[in-house]
Structure formats: C-alpha cells, structure tokens
C-alpha positions as CSV (number, residue, x, y, z in Angstrom):
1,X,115.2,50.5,104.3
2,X,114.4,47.1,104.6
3,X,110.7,46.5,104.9
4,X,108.9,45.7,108.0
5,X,107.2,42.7,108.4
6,X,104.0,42.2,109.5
7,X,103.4,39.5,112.0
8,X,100.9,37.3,111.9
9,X,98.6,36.1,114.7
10,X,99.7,32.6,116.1
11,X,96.7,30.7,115.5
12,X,98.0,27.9,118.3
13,X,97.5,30.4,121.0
14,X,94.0,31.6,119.3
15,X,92.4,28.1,118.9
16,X,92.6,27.4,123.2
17,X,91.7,30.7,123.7
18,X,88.4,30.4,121.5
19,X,87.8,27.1,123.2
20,X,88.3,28.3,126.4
21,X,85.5,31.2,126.3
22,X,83.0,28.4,124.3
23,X,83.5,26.2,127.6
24,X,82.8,29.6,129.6
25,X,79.5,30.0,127.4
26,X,78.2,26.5,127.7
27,X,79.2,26.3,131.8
28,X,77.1,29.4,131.8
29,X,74.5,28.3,129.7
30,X,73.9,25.1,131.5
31,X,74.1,26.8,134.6
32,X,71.0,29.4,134.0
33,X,69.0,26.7,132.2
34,X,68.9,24.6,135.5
35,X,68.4,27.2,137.7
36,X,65.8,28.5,135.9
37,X,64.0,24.8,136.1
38,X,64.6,24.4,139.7
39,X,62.6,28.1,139.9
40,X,60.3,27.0,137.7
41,X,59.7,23.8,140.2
42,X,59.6,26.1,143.1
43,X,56.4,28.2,141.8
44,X,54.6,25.1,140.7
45,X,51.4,24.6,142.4
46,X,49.4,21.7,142.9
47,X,45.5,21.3,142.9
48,X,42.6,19.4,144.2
49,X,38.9,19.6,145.3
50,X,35.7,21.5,144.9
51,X,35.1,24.8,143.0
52,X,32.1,25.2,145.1
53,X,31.2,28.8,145.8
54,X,30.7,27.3,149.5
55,X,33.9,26.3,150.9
56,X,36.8,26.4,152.4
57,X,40.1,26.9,150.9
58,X,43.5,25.5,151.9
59,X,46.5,26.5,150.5
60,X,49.6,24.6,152.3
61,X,53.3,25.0,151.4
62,X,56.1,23.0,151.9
63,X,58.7,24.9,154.3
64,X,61.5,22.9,155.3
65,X,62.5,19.1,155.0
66,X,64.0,17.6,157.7
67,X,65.7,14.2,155.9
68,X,67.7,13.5,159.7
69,X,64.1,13.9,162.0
70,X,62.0,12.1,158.7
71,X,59.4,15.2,158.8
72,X,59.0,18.1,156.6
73,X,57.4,21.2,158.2
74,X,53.6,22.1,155.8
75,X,52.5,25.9,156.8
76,X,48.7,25.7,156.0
77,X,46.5,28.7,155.7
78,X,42.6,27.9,155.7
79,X,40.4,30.9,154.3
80,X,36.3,29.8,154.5
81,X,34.1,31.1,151.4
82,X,31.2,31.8,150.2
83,X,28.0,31.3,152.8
84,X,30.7,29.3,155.3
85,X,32.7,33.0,155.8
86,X,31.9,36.0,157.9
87,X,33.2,39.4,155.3
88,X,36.1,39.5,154.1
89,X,36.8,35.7,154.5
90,X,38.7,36.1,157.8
91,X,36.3,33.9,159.3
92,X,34.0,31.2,160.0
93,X,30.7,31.6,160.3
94,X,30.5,28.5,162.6
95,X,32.9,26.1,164.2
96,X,35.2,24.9,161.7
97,X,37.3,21.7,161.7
98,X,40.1,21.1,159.0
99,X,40.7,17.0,158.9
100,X,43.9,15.8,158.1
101,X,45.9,12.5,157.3
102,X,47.2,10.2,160.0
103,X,50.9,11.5,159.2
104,X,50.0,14.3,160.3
105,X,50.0,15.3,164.3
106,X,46.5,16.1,164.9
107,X,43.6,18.1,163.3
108,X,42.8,21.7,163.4
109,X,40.1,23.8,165.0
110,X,39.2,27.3,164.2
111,X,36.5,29.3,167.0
112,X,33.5,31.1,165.2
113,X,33.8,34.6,164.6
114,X,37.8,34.4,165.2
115,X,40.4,35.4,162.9
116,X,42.1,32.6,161.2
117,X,45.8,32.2,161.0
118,X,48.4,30.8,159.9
119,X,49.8,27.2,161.3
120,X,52.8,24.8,160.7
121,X,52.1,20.9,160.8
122,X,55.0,18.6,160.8
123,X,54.2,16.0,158.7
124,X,56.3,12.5,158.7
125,X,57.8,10.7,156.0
126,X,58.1,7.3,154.7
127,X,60.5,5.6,152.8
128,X,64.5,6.4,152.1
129,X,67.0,6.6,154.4
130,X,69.2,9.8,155.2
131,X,72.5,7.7,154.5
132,X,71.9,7.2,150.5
133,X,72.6,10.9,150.8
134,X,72.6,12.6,148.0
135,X,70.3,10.2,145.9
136,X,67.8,9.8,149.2
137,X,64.3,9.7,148.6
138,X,60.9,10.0,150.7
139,X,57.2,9.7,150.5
140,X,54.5,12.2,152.6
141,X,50.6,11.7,152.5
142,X,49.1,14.8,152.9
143,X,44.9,14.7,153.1
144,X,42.7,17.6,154.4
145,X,38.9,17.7,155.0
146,X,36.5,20.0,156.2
147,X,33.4,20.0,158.6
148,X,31.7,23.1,159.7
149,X,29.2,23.4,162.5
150,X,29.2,19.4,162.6
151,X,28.6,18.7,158.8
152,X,30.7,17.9,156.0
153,X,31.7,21.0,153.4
154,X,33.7,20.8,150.6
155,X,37.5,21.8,150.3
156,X,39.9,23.2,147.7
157,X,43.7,22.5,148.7
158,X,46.9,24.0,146.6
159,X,50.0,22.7,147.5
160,X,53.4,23.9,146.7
161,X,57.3,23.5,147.6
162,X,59.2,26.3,149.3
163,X,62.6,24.2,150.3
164,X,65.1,24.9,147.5
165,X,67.2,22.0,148.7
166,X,64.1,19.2,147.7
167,X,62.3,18.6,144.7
168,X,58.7,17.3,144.3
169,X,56.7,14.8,142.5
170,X,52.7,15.1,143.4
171,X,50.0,13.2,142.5
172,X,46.7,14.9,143.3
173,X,43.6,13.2,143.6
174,X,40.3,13.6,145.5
175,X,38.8,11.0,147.8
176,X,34.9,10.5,147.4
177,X,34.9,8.7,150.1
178,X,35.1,11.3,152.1
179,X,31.8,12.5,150.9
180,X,29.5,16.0,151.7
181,X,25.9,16.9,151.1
182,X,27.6,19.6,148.8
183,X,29.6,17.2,146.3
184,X,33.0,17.6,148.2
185,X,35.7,15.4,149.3
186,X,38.9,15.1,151.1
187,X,41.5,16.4,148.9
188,X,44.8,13.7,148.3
189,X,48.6,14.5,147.8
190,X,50.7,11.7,147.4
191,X,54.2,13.8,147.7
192,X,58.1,12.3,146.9
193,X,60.7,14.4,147.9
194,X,64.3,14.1,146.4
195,X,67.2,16.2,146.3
196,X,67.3,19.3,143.8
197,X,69.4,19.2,140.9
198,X,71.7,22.0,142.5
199,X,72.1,19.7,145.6
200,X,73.0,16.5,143.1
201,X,75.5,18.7,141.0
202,X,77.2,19.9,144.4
203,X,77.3,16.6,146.2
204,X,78.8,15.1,143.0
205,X,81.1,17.8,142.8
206,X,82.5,17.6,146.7
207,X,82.9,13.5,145.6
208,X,85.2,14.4,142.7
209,X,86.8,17.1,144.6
210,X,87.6,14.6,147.2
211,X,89.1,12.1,145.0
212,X,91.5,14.9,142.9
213,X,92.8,16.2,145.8
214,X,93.1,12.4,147.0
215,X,95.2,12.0,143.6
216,X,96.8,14.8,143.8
217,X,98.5,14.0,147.5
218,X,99.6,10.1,146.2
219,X,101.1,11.5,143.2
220,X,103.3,14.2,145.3
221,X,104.0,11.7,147.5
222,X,104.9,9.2,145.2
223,X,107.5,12.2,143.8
224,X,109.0,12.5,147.4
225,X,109.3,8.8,148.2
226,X,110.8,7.9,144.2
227,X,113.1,11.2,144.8
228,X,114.3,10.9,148.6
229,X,113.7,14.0,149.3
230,X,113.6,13.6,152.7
231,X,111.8,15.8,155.5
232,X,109.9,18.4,152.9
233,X,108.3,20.6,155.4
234,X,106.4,22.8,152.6
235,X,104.7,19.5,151.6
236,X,104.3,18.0,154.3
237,X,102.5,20.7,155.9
238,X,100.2,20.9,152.2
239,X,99.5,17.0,153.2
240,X,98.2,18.1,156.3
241,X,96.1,20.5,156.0
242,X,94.3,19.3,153.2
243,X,93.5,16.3,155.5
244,X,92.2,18.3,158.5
245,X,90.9,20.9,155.4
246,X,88.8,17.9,153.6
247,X,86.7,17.1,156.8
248,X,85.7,20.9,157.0
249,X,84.9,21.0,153.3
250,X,82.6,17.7,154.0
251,X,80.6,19.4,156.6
252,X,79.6,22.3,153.6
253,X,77.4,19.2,152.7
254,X,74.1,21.1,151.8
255,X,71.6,19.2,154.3
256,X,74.2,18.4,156.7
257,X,74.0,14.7,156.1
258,X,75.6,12.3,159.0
259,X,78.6,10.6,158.8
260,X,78.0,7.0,157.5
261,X,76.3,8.4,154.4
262,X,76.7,7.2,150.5
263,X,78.9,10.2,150.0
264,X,81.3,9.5,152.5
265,X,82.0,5.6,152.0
266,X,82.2,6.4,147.8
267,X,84.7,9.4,148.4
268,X,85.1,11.0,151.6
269,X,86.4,8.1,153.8
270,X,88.7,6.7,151.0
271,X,90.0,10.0,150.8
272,X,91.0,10.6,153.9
273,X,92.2,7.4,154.1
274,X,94.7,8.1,150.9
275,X,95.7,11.5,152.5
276,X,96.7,10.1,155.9
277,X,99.0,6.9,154.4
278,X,100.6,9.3,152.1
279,X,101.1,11.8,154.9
280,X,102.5,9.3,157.2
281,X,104.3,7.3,154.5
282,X,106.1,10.5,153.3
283,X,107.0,11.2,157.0
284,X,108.8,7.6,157.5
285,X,111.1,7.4,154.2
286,X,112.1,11.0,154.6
287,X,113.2,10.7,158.2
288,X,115.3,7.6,156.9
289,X,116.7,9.3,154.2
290,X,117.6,12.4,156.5
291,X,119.2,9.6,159.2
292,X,121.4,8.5,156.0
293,X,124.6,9.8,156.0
294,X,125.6,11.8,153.0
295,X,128.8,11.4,150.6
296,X,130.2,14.2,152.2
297,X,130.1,13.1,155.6
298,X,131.2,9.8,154.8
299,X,134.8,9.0,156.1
C-alpha cells in the first residue's frame, strides 16, 4: 500500500486570510477608540464663577444645533443656594433675574416662592456658513448673570454638549466687570461648534462612495460602447437606478445639509453628472448598433 500523503496547508490562501481578519481588528479598533472620544466629549463639562455658599447655580446644556436656522437650542436649569433659596433649593427667596448675552432672546425671570423649571433659549450663531458642509464651523457667546431682589449675586454656570452630531471647543472665563457686593461676576463661554468626527468620517465616506460608483458606471459603460453591445437592458437599468438611487443616498446626509453645499459640488454633482452621460451615452451607440444590420441579414 502506497503511503498516503499528507497535505500541506497552502500558505497563499493563509497569508490573505490572516490579513483580512488584522484589517477586521484594526477597522474595529479605530472604530471603538473614536467613539469612545466622541463620548468622552459628550460628558465633558465646562465651568465658571463663584463658589460662594450664596448663589445661584446654572447648569445649561447644549440640545440641538440648528447649522440651516444659525441657532443652537441651550436648556438652562437655575437652582438658587445658600441664603438666596427657600428648602430644598426649589426656590427663590426673592425675585430673581438670570442676565444673559445679547445672542441670546431675552432674560429670565423667576416669581418668589415659585418652583423653578426648566427652559430652552435659542441662542444665535456667528461665523461659518451651512454650505462648507461637512467642514462648517460656528461661534455662540453664551454669558449669564444674576440679580436677586434688585442686587447683584454671584453665579456658578456649567455648560455641556448634548448634540452628538457637533463638537465643542469652550473657553471659560468670568467677567469682573460685571461685579456684586459678594465677589461674583457674569460667567463667559466663548463656544465653537464643528462637526463630530463620526459626521466627518461619514460625509467623507458618502464623497468616495459617490465617486466609485461614478467609476464604476464609466468603466461599464466604457465596456458596452468599446464592445457594441447594443441595447443591454440589465445595465442599463443598473445605470439608472444608481442615478435616481445616489440622490436618495445624499439626502442620508447627517444634518440634512442644502443642496449647494461643499459636498455636493466636490462629489455629488460631478457624479451625477458622470452617471447620466454614461447612461445616455450607452443608450445612443447601442440603439445604433441594434439599427445596424447584422451579417446574417445582409443580402
């Protein structure tokens, strides 16, 4: 009996394999450590003010970013403390009025003895422009101070971000200008907003998306123009509906920017642009190369 030979493993077919599961790895690597920065981002909280025992808190939080109205939407809670608080810090003692910057639509007034709730200030931007989508910037000057039964008291602020689809630089400072018997001042956020990492990396992606499936319509195309191949219904009807499929995919934009925006005059337009000459190209030369008679039915 002849012996039986063992087979060895084909090390070509191992080596794409192994490199295969490292790209895996790494995609998935990359992919935690960002999202856990951008979560990291989100529970970061910004100070400024007094650490008085007398005074009244504000802690504000950015909701929602609205690039297209140039606002973002601030939900402020104000809690009094100390002497300026009936029990419990529900409260004011006296008539309280929270100050706030001139971006902002108006002050707010809270009754004595009433319950204090929670409010949402729209607050507008400066700077960017919606249509250098998705490398659009802004700037927001957010400023609270305090009076309380008709005198200046000092304020604690802490502000944070709650819109995933925005990142935040802030600069907090304290304006002693705004001065109080007690040692307070207006509390100072200078705030820029710009897209999140996961909005970059899936703007970027949608651009290169649009652009290989640009490619990927001139090169078949080219093939049935080179080939005359005439009427190819299965392509043509591929052709089409990427082009009706690529406006749809465009609207998946996260932010919803407008038409007209860096995005679509880099990839979008240009695409569709490709995808429609090929389309109609591909239509002409095959209904001329259908309209030519073959060898067969040539007399």
């Amino acid at each position: 009996m002849s012996a039986v030979r063992r087979r060895e493993p084909n090390r070509t077919r191992l080596l794409p394999a192994t490199l295969a599961c490292l790209a895996v790895v790494a995609a998935v690597a990359l992919g935690t450590w960002l999202q856990f920065g951008e979560r990291q981002a989100l529970d970061t909280t910004y100070g400024a003010g007094s650490t008085a025992p007398d005074r009244v808190d504000v802690d504000a939080s950015i909701q929602r970013v609205d690039a297209a109205g140039r606002e973002l939407v601030l939900r402020v809670l104000v809690t009094p403390r100390g002497e300026l608080a009936e029990a419990g810090g529900l409260s004011p003692t006296e008539d309280l009025t929270l100050q706030t910057s001139t971006s902002t639509r108006g002050d707010l007034s809270f009754k004595a003895h009433s319950r204090i709730a929670t409010v949402d200030l729209p607050v507008a931007l400066t700077g960017g422009s919606i249509t250098d989508y998705p490398f659009d910037a802004y700037d927001a000057a957010i400023e609270f101070s305090a009076s309380q039964g008709g005198r200046k008291v000092p304020v604690r602020t802490t502000l944070s971000n709650g819109d995933a689809l925005f990142s935040t630089t802030v600069d907090a400072s304290v304006d002693s200008s705004v001065d109080s018997s007690e040692g307070g001042g207006a509390t100072v956020f200078d705030v820029g907003l710009g897209r999140s990492n996961g909005v970059l990396v899936f703007a970027v992606f949608m651009m290169a998306a649009m652009w290989a499936l640009a490619v990927s319509v001139l090169t078949g195309a080219w093939f049935l123009v080179t080939r005359r191949k005439g009427l190819t219904w299965p392509a043509l009807g591929w052709m089409a509906a990427t082009l009706f499929a690529l406006a749809a995919f465009r609207n998946t934009a996260p932010g919803t920017p407008p038409i007209g925006s860096l995005m679509d005059y880099v990839a979008f337009l240009w695409a569709e642009t490709v995808i429609a000459f090929c389309l109609v190209t591909v239509v002409v030369t095959g209904f001329r190369a259908e309209r030519r008679p073959s060898a067969d039915e040539t007399p």
